[in-house]
C-alpha positions in Angstrom: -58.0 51.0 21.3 -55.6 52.1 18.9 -57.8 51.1 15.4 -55.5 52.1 12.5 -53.1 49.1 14.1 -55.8 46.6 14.4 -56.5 47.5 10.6 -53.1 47.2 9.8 -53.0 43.8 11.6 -56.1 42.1 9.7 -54.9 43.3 6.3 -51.3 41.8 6.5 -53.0 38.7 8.2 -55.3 38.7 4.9 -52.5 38.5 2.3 -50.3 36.2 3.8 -50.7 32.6 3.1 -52.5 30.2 5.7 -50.7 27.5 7.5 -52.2 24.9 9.3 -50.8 24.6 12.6 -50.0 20.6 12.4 -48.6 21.0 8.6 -46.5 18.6 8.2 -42.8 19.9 7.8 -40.9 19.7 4.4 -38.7 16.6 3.7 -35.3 16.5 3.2 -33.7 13.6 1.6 -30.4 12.9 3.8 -32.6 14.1 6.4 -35.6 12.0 6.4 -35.3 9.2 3.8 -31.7 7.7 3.5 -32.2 7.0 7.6 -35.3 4.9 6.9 -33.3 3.2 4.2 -30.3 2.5 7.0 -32.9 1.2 9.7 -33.8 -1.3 7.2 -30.1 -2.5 6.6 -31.3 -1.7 2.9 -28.0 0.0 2.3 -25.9 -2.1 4.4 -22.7 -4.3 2.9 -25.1 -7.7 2.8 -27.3 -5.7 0.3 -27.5 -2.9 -1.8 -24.8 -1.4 0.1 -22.2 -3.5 -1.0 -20.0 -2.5 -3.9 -21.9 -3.9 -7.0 -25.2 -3.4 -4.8 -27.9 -5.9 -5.2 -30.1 -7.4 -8.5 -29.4 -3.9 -10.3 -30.1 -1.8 -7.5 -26.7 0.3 -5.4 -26.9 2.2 -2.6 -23.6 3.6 -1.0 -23.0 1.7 1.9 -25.1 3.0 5.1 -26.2 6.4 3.1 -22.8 7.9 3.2 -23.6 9.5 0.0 -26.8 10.8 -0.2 -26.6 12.7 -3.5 -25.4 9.2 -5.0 -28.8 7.6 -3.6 -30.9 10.0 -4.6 -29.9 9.5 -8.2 -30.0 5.8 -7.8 -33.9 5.9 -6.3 -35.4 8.6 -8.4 -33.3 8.8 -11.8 -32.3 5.3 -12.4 -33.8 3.0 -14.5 -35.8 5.8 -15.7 -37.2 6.3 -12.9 -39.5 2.7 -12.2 -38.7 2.8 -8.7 -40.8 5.6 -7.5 -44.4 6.2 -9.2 -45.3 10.3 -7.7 -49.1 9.5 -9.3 -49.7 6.2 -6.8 -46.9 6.7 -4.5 -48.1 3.4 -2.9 -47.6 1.3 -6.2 -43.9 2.4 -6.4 -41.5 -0.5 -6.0 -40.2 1.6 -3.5 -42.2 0.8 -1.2 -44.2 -2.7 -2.8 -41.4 -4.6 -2.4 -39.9 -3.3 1.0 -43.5 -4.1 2.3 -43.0 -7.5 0.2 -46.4 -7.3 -1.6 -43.8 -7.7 -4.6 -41.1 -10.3 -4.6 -38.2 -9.3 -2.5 -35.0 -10.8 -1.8 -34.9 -9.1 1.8 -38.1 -10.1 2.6 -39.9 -7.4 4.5 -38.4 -4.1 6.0 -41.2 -2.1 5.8 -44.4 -2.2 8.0 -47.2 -0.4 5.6 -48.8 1.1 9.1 -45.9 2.6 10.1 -44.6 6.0 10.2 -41.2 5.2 8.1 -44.1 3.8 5.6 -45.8 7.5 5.5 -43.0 9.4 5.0 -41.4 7.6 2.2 -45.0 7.9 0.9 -45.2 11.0 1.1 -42.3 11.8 0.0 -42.7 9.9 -3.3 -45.8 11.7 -3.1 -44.6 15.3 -3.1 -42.6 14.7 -6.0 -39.9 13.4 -4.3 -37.7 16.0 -3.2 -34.4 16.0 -1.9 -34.1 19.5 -0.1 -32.7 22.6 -0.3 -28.9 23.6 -0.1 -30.0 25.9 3.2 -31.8 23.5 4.8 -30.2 22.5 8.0 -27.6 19.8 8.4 -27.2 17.2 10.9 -24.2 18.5 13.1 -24.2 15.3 15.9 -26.5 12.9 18.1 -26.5 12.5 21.6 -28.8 10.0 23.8 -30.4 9.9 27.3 -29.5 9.1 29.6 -26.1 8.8 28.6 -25.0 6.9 31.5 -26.8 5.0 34.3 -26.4 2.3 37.0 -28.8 0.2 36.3 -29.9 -3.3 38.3 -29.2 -7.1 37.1 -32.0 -7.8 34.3 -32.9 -4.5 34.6 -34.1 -2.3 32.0 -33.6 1.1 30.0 -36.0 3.1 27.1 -33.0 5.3 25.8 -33.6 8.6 23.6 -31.7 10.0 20.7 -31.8 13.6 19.4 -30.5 14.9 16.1 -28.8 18.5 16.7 -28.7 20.6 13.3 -26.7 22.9 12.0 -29.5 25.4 12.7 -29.6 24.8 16.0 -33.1 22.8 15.5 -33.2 19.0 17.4 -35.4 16.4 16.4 -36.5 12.7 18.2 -34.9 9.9 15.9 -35.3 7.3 18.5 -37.3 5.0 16.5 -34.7 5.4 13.4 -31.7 5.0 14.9 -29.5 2.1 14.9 -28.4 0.6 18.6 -25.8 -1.8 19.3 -24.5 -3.3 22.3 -20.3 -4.2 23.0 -21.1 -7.0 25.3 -23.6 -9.1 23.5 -23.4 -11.3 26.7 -24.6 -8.8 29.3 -26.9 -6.9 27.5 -29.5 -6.5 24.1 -31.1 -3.7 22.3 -34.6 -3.6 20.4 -34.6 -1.5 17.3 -36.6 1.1 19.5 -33.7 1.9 21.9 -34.7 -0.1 24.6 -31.9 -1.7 26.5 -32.6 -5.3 28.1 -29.9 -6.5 30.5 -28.7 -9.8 31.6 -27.4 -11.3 34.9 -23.6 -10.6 34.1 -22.1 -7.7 36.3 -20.3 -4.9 35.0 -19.8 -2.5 31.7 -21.8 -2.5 28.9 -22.0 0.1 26.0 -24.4 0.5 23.6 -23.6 2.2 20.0 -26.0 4.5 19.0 -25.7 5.5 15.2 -27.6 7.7 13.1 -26.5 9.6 9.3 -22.9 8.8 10.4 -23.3 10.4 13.8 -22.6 7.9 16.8 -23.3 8.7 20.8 -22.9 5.7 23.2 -24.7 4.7 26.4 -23.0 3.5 29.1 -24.6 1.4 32.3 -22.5 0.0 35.1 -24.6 -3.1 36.6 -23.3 -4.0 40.0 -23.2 -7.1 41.3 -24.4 -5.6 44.8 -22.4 -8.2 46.9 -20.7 -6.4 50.4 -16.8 -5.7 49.6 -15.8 -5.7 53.0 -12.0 -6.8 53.0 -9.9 -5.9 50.1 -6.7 -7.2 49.6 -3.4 -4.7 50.3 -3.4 -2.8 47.6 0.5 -1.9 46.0 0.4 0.9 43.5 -2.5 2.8 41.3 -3.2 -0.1 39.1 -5.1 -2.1 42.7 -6.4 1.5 43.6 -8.5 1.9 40.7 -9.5 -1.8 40.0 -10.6 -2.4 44.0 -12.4 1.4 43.4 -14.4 -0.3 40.6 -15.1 -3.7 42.2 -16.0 -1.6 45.6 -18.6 0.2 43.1 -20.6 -2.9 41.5 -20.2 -4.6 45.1 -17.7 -7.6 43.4 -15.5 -9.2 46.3 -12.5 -10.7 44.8 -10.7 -13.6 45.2 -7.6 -14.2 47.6 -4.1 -14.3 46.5 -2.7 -16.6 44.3 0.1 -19.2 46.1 3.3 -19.2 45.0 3.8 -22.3 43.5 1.0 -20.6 41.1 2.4 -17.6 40.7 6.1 -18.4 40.1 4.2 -20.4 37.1 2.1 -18.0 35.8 4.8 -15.0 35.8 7.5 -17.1 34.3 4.8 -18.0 31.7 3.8 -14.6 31.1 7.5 -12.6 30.7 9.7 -15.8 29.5 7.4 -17.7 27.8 8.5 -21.0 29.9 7.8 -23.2 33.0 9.7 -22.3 36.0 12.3 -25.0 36.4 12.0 -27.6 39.4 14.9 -26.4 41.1 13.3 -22.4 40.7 10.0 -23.4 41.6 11.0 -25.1 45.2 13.7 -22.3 46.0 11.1 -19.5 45.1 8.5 -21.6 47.8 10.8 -22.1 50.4 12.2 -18.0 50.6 10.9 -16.2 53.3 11.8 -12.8 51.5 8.5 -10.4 52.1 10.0 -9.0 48.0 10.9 -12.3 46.6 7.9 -11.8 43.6 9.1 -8.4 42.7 12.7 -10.0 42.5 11.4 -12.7 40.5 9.9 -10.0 38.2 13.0 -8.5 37.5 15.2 -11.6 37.0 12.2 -12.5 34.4 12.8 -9.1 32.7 16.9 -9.0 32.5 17.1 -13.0 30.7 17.5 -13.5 27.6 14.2 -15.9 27.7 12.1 -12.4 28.1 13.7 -10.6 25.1 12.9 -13.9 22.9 9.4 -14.3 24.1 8.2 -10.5 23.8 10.1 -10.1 20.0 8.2 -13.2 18.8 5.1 -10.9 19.7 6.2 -7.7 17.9 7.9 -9.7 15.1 4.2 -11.5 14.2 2.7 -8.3 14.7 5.4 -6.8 12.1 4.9 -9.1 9.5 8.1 -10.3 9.7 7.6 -13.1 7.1 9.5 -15.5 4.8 7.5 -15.8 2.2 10.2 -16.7 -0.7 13.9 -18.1 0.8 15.8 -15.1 -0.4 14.0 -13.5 2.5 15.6 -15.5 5.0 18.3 -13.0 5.5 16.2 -9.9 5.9 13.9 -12.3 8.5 16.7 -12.8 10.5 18.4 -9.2 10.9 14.8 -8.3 11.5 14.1 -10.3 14.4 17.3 -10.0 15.8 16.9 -6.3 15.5 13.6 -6.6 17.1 14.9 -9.0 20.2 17.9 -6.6 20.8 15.9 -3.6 21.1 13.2 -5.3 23.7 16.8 -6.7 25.9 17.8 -3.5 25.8 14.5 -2.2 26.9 14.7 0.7 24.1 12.1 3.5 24.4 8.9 2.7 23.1 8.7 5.5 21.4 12.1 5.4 19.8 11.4 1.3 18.7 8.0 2.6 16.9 10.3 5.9 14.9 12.9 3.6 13.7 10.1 1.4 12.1 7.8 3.8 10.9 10.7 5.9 9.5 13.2 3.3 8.8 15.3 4.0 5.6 18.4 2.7 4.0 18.3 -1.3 3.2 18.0 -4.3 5.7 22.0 -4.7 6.5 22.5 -1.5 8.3 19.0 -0.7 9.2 16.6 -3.9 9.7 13.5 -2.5 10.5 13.1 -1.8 6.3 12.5 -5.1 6.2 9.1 -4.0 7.4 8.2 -2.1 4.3 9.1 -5.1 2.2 6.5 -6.6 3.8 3.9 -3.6 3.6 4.4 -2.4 0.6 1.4 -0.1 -0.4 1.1 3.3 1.1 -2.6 2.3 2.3 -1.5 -0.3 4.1 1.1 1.1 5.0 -1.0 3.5 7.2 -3.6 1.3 8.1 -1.1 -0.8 9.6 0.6 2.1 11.5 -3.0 3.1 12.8 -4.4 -0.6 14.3 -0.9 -1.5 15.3 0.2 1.6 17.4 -3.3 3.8 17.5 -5.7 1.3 18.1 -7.6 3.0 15.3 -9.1 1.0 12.2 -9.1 2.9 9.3 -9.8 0.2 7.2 -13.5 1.3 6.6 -13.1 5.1 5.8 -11.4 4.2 2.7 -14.3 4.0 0.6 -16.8 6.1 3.4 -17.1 7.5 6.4 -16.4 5.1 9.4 -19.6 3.4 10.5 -18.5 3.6 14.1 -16.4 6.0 14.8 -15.9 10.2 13.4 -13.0 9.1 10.4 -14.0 10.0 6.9 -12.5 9.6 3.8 -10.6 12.2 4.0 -9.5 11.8 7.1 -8.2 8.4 5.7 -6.1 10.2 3.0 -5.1 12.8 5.5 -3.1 10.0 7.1 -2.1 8.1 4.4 -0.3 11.1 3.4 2.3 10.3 5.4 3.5 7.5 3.4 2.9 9.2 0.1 7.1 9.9 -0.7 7.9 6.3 0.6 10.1 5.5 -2.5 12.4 2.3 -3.1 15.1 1.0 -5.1 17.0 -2.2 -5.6 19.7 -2.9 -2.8 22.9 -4.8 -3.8 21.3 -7.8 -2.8 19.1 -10.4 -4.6 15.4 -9.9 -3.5 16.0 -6.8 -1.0 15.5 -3.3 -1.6 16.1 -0.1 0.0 13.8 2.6 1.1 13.8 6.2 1.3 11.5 8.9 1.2 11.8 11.2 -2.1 11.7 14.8 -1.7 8.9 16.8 -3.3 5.6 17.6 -2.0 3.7 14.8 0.3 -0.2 14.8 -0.8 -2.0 11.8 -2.0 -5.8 11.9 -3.8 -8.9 11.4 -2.3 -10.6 8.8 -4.8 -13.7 10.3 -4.2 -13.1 13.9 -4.3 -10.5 14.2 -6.2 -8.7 16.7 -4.2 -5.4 16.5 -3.4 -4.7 15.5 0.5 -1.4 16.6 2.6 -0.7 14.9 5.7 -2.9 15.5 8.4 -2.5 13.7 12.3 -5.9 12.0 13.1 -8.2 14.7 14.5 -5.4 17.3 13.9 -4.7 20.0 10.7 -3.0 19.4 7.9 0.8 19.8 8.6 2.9 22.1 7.0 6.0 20.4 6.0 8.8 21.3 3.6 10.0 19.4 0.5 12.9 17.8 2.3 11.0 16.8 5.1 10.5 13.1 5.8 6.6 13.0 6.4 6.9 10.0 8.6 9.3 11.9 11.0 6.5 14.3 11.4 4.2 11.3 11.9 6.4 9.6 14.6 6.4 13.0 16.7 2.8 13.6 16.5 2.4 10.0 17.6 5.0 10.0 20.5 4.1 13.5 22.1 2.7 13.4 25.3 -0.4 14.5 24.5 -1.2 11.9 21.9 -5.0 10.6 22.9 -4.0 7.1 21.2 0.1 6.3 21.3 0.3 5.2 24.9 -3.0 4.1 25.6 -2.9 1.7 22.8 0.3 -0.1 23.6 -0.6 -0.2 27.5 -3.9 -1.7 26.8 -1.9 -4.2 24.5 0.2 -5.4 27.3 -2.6 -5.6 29.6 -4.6 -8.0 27.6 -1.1 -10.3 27.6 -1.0 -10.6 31.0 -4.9 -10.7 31.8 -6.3 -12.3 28.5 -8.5 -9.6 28.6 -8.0 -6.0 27.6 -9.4 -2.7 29.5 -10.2 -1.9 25.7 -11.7 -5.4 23.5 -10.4 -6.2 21.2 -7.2 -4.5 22.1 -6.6 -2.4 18.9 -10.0 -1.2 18.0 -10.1 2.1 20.6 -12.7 4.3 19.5 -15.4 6.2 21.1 -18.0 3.7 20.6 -16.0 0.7 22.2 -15.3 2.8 25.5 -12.9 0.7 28.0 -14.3 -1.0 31.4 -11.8 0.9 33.3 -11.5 4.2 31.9 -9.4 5.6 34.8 -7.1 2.6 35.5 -6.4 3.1 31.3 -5.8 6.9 31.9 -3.6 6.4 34.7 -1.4 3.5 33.4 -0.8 5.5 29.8 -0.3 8.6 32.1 2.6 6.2 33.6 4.0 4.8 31.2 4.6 8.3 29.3 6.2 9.7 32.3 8.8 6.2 32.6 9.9 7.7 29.2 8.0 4.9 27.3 9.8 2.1 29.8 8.3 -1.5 28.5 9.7 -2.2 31.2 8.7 0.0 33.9 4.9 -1.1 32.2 5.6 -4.8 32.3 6.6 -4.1 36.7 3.8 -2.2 37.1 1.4 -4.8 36.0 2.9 -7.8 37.6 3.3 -6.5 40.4 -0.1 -5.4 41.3 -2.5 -7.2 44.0 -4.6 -7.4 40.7 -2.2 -9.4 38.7 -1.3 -11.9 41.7 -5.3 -12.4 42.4 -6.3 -16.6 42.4 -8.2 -17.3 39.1 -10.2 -20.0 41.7 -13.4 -18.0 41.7 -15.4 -17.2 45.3 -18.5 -17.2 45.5 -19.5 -13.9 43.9 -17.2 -13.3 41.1 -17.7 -16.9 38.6 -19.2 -14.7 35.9 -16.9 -11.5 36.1 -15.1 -11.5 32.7 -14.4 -7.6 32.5 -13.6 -6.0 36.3 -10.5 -8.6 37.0 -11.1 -9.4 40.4 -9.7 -12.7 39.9 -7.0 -13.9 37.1 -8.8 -15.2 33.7 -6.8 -18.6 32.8 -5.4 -18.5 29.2 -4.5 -21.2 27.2 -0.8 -21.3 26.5 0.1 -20.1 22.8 1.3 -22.3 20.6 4.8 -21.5 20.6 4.9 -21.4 24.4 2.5 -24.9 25.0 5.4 -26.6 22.2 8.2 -25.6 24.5 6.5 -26.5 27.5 5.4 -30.4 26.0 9.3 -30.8 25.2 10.6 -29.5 28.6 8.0 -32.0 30.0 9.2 -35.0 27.9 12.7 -33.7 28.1 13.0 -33.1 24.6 15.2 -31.3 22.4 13.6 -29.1 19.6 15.1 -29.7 15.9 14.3 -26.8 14.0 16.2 -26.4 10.5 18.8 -23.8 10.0 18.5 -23.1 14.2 20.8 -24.7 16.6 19.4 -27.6 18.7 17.4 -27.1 21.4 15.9 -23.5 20.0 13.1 -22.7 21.5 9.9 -22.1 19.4 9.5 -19.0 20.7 13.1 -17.8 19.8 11.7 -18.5 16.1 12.8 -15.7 13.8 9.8 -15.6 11.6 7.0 -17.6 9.9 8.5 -20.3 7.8 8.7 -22.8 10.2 4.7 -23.3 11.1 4.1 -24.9 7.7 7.3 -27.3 8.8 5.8 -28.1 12.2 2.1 -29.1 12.3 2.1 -28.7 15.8 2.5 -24.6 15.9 0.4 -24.6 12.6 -2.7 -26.3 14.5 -2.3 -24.7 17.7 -2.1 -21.4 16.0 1.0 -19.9 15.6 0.4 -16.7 13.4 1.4 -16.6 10.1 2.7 -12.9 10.2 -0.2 -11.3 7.6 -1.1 -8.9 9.3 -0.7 -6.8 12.4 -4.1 -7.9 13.8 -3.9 -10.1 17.5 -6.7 -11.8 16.0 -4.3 -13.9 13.7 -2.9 -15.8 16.5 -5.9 -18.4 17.2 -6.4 -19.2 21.3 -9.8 -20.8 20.2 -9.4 -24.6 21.2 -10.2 -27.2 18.7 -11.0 -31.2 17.9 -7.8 -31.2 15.6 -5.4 -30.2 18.8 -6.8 -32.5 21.1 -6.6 -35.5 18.9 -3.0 -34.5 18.5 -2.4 -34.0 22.0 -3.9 -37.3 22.6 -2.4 -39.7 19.9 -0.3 -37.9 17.3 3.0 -39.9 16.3 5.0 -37.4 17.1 3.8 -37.0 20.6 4.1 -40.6 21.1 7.5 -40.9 19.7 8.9 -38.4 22.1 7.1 -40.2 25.2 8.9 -43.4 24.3 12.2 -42.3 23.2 15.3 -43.0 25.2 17.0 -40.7 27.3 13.3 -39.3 27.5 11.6 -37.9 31.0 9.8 -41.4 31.3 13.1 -43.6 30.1 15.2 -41.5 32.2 12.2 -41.6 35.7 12.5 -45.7 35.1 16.5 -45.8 34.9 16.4 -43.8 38.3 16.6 -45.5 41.8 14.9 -42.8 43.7 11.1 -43.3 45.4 8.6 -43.1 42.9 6.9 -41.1 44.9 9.6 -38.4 44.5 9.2 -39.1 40.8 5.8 -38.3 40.6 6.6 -34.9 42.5 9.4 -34.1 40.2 6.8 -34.5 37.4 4.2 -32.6 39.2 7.1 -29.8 40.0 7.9 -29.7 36.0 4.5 -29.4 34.7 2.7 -27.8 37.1 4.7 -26.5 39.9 3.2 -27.2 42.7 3.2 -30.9 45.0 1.0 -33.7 44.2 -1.9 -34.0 46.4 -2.2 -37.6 47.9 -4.7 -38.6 46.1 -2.7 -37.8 42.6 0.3 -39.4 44.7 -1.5 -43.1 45.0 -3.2 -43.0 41.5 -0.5 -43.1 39.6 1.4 -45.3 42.1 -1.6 -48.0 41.7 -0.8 -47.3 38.0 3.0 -48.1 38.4 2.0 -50.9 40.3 -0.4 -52.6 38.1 2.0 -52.1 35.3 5.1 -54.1 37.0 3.7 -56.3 39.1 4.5 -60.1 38.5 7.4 -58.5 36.4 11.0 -59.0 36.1 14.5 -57.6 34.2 13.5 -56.5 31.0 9.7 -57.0 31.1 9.7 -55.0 34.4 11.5 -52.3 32.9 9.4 -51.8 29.8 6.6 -51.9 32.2 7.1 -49.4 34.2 8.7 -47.2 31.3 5.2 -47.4 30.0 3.5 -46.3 33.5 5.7 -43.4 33.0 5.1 -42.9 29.6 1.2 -42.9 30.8 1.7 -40.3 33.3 3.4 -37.9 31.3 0.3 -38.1 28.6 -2.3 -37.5 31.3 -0.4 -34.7 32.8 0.0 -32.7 29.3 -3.5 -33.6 28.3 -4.8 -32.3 31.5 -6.4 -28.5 31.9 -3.7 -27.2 34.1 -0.9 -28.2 31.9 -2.4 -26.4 29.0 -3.9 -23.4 30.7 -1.8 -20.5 32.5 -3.9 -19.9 35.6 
């Protein structure tokens, strides 16, 4: 035994200090406290989060600022809110536990462990930590993904990774929310409680501005024996998925329905009689792709589709010296879509449009959004997907932006610069040359443009920043560009996007099909951005031409598309289709008679027509979907039912139902021209005798003129029912 070592050994073990071996560890402010804080939605934006915080008390919204918090706890108010001598008495913790009045109520449980270390904290003198103690680097949870049964059940685990390469269990204090409130429900523990809906589901797992996301597939579990032919990637991938949850869809759609709900979808009309019964009776194995591309080359496809990008563009009149820039701008907008321009080249020219509206109408944009933030925010939801709305004031509370990120992109926008043009109300725009940077409010420091996730760019004085922008966006790389637009497109021809909603694509919010997303960006990138070529490939899918009559497995699918989801018809498209039905000619003023509503150039006429203003035509404010309202309501069914106007046009002369009693024809060849308008597709017998007995019991006994009036009202009767009913106002 060597004893001058063992000497050595009890003499250094003498002098150092002692440490118990279950001491608890030091506490660090933004480690430790400002979680409990966000657990308690104490600094969220419906309490002391919110910008003038709460009865005298601010936090920064969801602890985004520690530093800022720690001054407001410990310094403020001299100091009242934390008592180190009776760290239980501080009204700190009195009134989260609510033994003190408490607007919240209670967010604190005094027997639990948040309770003990904000006590113990106070306790300790409240410290916030040293500059070398570790930071939080990122989360991650387990499992990260699983299959999991119907009702089933999950206990999921987060870990904090630090900077030092130290990991800690923050299960109980994390935050957990799940995407699809109707399939499934988190606890504030982590545990995961599913429902009986088949599918996706996500849950959002944030923590000290960290998020992770668990994902569970729940099949269904039904055999998928027989699938339907499949044509192209886009059936590939969605019978792949409905093969995995076991989800047998439904059969093909009949062609009566689907010559219907195609014209619907590309022209933004019902198929005409005559097209409905020629489309039917062809024995042509390619007569729907045929159809598809007669669709795309008519005029009625450009109109529809630039009503979409001219909402979405703000194209609005909101004084009548605008009128002129409104027009160029929508006619701009409807060339470019007949001419099937380039995606890629359609978003350059508006996100670097110069000059004034006369020789290049996509300015008229930047009349519209005038600020540089919006500007970028704007550009971000409308062609990224990305909302960047939140990290102007802190970081993102779902996704990795920051504020600086925020300013990074707004950048782009900084040397937008305008000047009057040589006519009243217009201006034109141009980018000045100097320097681009904006400030970062919070900072202070200046910020040059910098592509979302990418490095500041280096750019020279004379460089047009939004050029640089429209190339970062557009190359082939870009993790957003394509896959925002394709998903965009999807949700208009399936009322349900891959990615809900359809412009919020972040990490958190993962789509149901990540591969069938992938591949159709991957597509449409190699077409050369072909709307097109995207527009095809969608339509003519098995998946697109699926029956939205349910079997008997797939009633509550809403996410896997293994039948079509019904949509009602928009407002624009529902006003067109009501006149066409009543044979009615639209009167809009300043257009030609007969324009169709969808052909509208911009905003000004919803206020003008309460029909598009209650069925929801957007008002162009903003370049949000959600502005368009699909959500039915009391106000359009009483109007549908009894409103003036509708009556005056079912009893008008030279009307459908004037024009149906003037004609000599079988009225049961009436009723099927009727049924061949509205709904394409051949009365059944029974709809056949109903409104015969109808006709009937209005003429009977009747002669000459009482006859006529009559039977002008049977038809005036069947028209209502037929646009009141389901199938009239639903594409399906």
């Amino acid at each position: 035994m060597n004893l001058p070592r063992l000497t050595l050994i009890a003499a250094l073990s003498a002098a150092a200090p002692s440490f118990a071996a279950d001491a608890p560890r030091p506490l660090n402010f933004a480690n430790d406290i400002v979680p409990i804080l966000t657990k308690g939605s104490c600094n969220s934006g419906g309490c002391h989060g919110k910008s003038g915080g709460q009865n005298g008390f601010k936090l920064s919204l969801l602890g985004f600022e520690p530093q800022e918090d720690y001054e407001h706890i410990v310094k403020e108010a001299r100091g009242r809110r934390v008592f180190p001598a009776a760290a239980e008495q501080s009204l700190l913790l009195t009134k989260g536990t609510a033994q003190l009045p408490h607007g919240g109520g209670k967010k604190l449980d005094p027997n639990s462990e948040d309770y003990a270390d904000l006590a113990r904290w106070i306790r300790e003198g409240m410290p916030y930590g040293k500059d070398t103690d570790p930071k939080m680097a990122s989360i991650s949870v387990e499992p990260a993904k699983l299959t999991m049964p119907l009702k089933g059940a999950q206990q999921l685990k987060v870990t904090a990774h630090y900077t030092d390469g130290s990991t800690r269990d923050v299960t109980k204090r994390a935050l957990y929310e799940a995407n699809e409130k109707a399939m499934a429900e988190t606890n504030e523990t982590g545990r995961v409680q599913l429902f009986d809906l088949p599918g996706d589901v996500a849950v959002m797992v944030r923590y000290q501005g960290k998020v992770a996301t668990f994902r569970a597939t729940v099949p269904l579990g039904a055999p998928v024996e027989k699938l339907p032919a499949s044509r192209g990637f886009v059936d590939d991938l969605v019978f792949a998925k409905l093969k995995t949850i076991g989800m047998p869809p439904s059969d093909i759609a009949d062609d009566g329905t689907f010559i219907r709900r195609v014209t619907l979808d590309i022209a933004g009309r019902l198929p005409t009689a005559a097209e409905m019964k020629d489309f039917i009776a062809s024995k042509d194995a390619g007569k729907r792709s045929a159809l598809v591309d007669r669709l795309l080359d008519s005029p009625e496809y450009a109109e529809y589709f630039a009503n979409k990008w001219s909402a979405l563009l703000r194209n609005q009149r909101t004084q009548p010296i605008f009128a002129r820039g409104s027009y160029l701008f929508y006619s701009w907008i409807r060339d470019s879509i007949a001419d099937n321009k380039p995606y890629d080249q359609f978003v350059r020219e508006v996100v670097a449009a110069a000059g004034d509206i006369d020789q290049n109408p996509p300015v008229a944009w930047y009349r519209q959004v005038k600020e540089m933030k919006q500007q970028m925010e704007d550009v971000a939801q409308l062609f990224l997907g990305t909302r960047m709305q939140c990290a102007q004031c802190h970081h993102h509370p779902f996704e990795k932006w920051s504020q600086q990120d925020y300013y990074g992109f707004a950048a782009f926008f900084s040397n937008v610069s305008r000047k009057p043009s040589t006519f009243v109300g217009e201006e034109m725009i141009f980018s000045k040359r100097g320097v681009a940077q904006t400030t970062n409010i919070r900072t202070k420091e200046a910020v040059t443009p910098t592509s979302l996730g990418g490095q500041a760019l280096k750019l020279k004085p004379e460089q047009d920043p939004r050029l640089a922008l429209a190339d970062w966006m557009s190359s082939k790389d870009n993790p957003f560009f394509a896959h925002t637009l394709v998903n965009r497109y999807w949700k208009h021809f399936f009322n349900r996007g891959l990615v809900e909603p359809e412009d919020d694509m972040r990490e958190t919010n993962p789509p149901v099909n990540p591969e069938l997303l992938s591949a159709l960006a991957t597509d449409f990138v190699k077409s050369g951005y072909d709307l097109k070529h995207l527009i095809r490939t969608i339509t003519n899918s098995t998946t697109y031409q699926l029956s939205a009559v349910p079997n008997a497995h797939n009633a509550k699918d809403r996410q896997n598309f293994s039948r079509y989801y019904p949509k009602r018809l928009n407002a624009e498209v529902l006003y067109d289709s009501v006149n066409t039905l009543l044979d009615v000619e639209s009167n809009f003023a300043g257009q030609a008679p007969g324009t169709r509503a969808v052909a509208l150039p911009d905003n000004s006429y919803n206020q003008s027509t309460y029909f598009l203003s209650v069925f929801g035509r957007p008002d162009s404010s903003s370049a949000c979907e959600c502005e368009r309202t699909q959500e039915a309501s009391l106000a359009q069914s009483l109007h549908l039912l009894n409103a003036a106007e509708i009556q005056t046009q079912l009893s008008r002369g030279n009307g459908r139902a004037d024009s149906l009693t003037k004609d000599t024809r079988p009225d049961d060849d009436k009723i099927s021209d009727l049924y061949h308008i509205a709904l394409s597709r051949d009365p059944n017998a029974a709809e056949i005798k109903f409104a015969r007995t109808h006709l009937d019991k209005k003429t009977t006994g009747k002669t000459g003129d009482e006859a006529f009036k009559g039977k002008k009202e049977a038809y005036e009767d069947i028209l209502w029912a037929l646009l009141n009913t389901k199938e009239f106002l639903f594409n399906h």
